[in-house]
C-alpha positions, -999 to 999 in steps of 0.1 A, spaced: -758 430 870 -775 403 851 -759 392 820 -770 365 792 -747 349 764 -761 328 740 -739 305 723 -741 285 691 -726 251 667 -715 263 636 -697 238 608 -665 235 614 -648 250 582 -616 235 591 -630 200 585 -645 192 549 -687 204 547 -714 175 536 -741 185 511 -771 167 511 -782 152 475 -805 175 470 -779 203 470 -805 224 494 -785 224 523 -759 213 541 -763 180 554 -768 185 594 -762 152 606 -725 145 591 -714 180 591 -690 184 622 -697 216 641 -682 232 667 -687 263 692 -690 295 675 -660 317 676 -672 352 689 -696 332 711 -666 319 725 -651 354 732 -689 368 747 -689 341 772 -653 352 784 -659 388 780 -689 379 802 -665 358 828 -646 387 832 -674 411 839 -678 381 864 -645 386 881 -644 424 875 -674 436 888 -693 408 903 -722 401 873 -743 370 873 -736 348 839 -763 331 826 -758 308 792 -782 302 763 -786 279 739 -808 256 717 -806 219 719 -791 212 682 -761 191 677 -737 182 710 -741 212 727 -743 196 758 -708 195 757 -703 233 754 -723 239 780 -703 218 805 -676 238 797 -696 268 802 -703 256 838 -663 244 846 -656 280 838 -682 295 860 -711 303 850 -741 307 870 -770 295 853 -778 275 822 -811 272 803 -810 253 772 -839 261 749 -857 226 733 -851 225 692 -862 189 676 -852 201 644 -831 188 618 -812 220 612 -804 250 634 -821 280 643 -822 309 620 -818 343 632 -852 349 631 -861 322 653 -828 327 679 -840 367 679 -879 357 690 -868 332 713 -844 356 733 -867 385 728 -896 363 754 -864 352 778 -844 384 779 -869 402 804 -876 375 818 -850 363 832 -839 406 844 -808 406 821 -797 439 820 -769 432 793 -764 406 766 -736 396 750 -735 375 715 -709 373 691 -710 399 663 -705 372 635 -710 334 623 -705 314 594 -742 303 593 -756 341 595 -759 365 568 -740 393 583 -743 389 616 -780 403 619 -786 381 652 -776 408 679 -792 439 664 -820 419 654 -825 416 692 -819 448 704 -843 464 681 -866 437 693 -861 449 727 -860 483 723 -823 482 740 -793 500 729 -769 481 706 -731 483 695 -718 457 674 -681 449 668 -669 454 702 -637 442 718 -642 443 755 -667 461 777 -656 476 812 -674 498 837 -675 533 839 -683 540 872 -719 546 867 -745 521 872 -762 529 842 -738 529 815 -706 509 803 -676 512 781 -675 494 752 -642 493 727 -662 492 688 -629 484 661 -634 498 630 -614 493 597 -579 498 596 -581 484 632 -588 516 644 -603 511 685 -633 536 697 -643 538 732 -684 540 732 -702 547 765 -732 526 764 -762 523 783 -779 497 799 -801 478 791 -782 469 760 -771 444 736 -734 441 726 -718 421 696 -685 410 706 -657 403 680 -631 393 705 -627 394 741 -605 416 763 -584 384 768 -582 350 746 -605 324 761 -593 307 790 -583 265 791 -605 246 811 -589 212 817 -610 178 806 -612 171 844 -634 198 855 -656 192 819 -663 158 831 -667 171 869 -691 194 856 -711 164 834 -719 150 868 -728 174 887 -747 203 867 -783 203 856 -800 223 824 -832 244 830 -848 236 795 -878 261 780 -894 256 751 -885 267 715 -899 294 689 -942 280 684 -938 280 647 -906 278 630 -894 312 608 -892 313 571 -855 325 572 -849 363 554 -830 350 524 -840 319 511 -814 296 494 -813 279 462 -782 257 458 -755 241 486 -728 230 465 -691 219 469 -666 248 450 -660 223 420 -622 217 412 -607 234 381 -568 225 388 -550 204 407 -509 198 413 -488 178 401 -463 159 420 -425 154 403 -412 124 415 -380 107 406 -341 117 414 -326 151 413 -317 149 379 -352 134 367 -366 162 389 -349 189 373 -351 176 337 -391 171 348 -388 209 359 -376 224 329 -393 204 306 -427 220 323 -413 254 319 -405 254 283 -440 233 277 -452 266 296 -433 293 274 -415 305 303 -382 295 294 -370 295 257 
């Protein structure tokens, strides 16, 4: 069995997000980013369809940002094959564009199962994965937290969560395209060492890109910073001239009297 992740660079939310002037869009080149987090769990779910029952891995990805570096540590965990897909743009793929691209590799390359991550903070409700499958003409479940075989060629076992973290088992069948929240297991440590052994020894197949870039479904009209409307305030002094700080502030407030 053939299966293809694709993985992404998203901002890194933990890390504070740079606006360009305009306020159009985020500005690309100072923004840090880092490896999507579902991605992160389809490319392990996939590593363990690897180990389980013997499935080729192949990776995806467009050339935006240093994604090299992700794919490295794609290879020091095992994959088989990596293409990365040229993009000499300023700003990352939409949807639209990642769903046409994959939709002209997908057959391909004989993948008989795809794996993405369900969600990302740079798509409007994770519309990447069904996009695709509808493309294709492929079954879809989204949402998923591991897929395992059934016994039958033709059709898997997914687990689908649904609110209230209620778990579903789904038999799907292949071909098909699954959205994966979280893998069966947390993504495994690869250690620095076989990273760099990797840098030196793999080599990228590189395709081209989308012809013509997408207008992207929902166009935006302001980036901005949420503005700050409070801040704290930091008492400073001795116990006493903290406490007599203290109370002053609550009867200024009106909660003592």
């Amino acid at each position: 069995m053939n299966v293809l992740v694709t993985v992404r660079l998203v901002p890194d939310l933990v890390e504070p997000l740079v606006v360009t002037p305009q306020e159009d869009n985020l500005d690309w080149e100072e923004t840090s980013l880092v490896l999507n987090e579902s991605d992160d769990h389809a490319l392990e779910e996939a590593l363990l369809l690897k180990e389980k029952h013997r499935a080729r891995i192949m990776v995806t990805a467009f050339d935006f940002g240093e994604i090299d570096q992700v794919l490295y540590m794609a290879a020091a965990k095992g994959v088989d094959r990596i293409i990365k897909i040229s993009w000499p743009h300023r700003e990352p793929p939409n949807s639209l564009e990642i769903v046409e691209t994959l939709a002209r590799l997908v057959p391909a390359l004989g993948i008989d199962l795809v794996l993405m991550g369900c969600q990302s903070p740079t798509e409007f409700l994770g519309m990447a994965a069904p996009q695709l499958a509808a493309t294709l003409g492929w079954s879809y479940v989204g949402v998923v937290r591991g897929v395992e075989g059934s016994g039958r060629s033709e059709a898997w076992r997914a687990f689908k969560e649904y609110p209230g973290a209620i778990l579903a088992e789904m038999e799907v069948r292949l071909p098909a395209v699954v959205g994966i929240l979280t893998a069966s297991q947390p993504p495994r440590y690869v250690p620095v060492s076989r990273i760099r052994a990797a840098a030196q020894q793999v080599q990228f197949e590189t395709i081209e890109g989308p012809d013509e870039l997408k207008e992207p479904p929902a166009a935006i009209r302001r980036v901005y910073l949420t503005p700050v409307t409070a801040h704290a305030t930091m008492l400073r002094g001795s116990e006493e001239e903290v406490a007599r700080q203290l109370v002053e502030l609550l009867l200024e407030k009106g909660i003592l009297k």
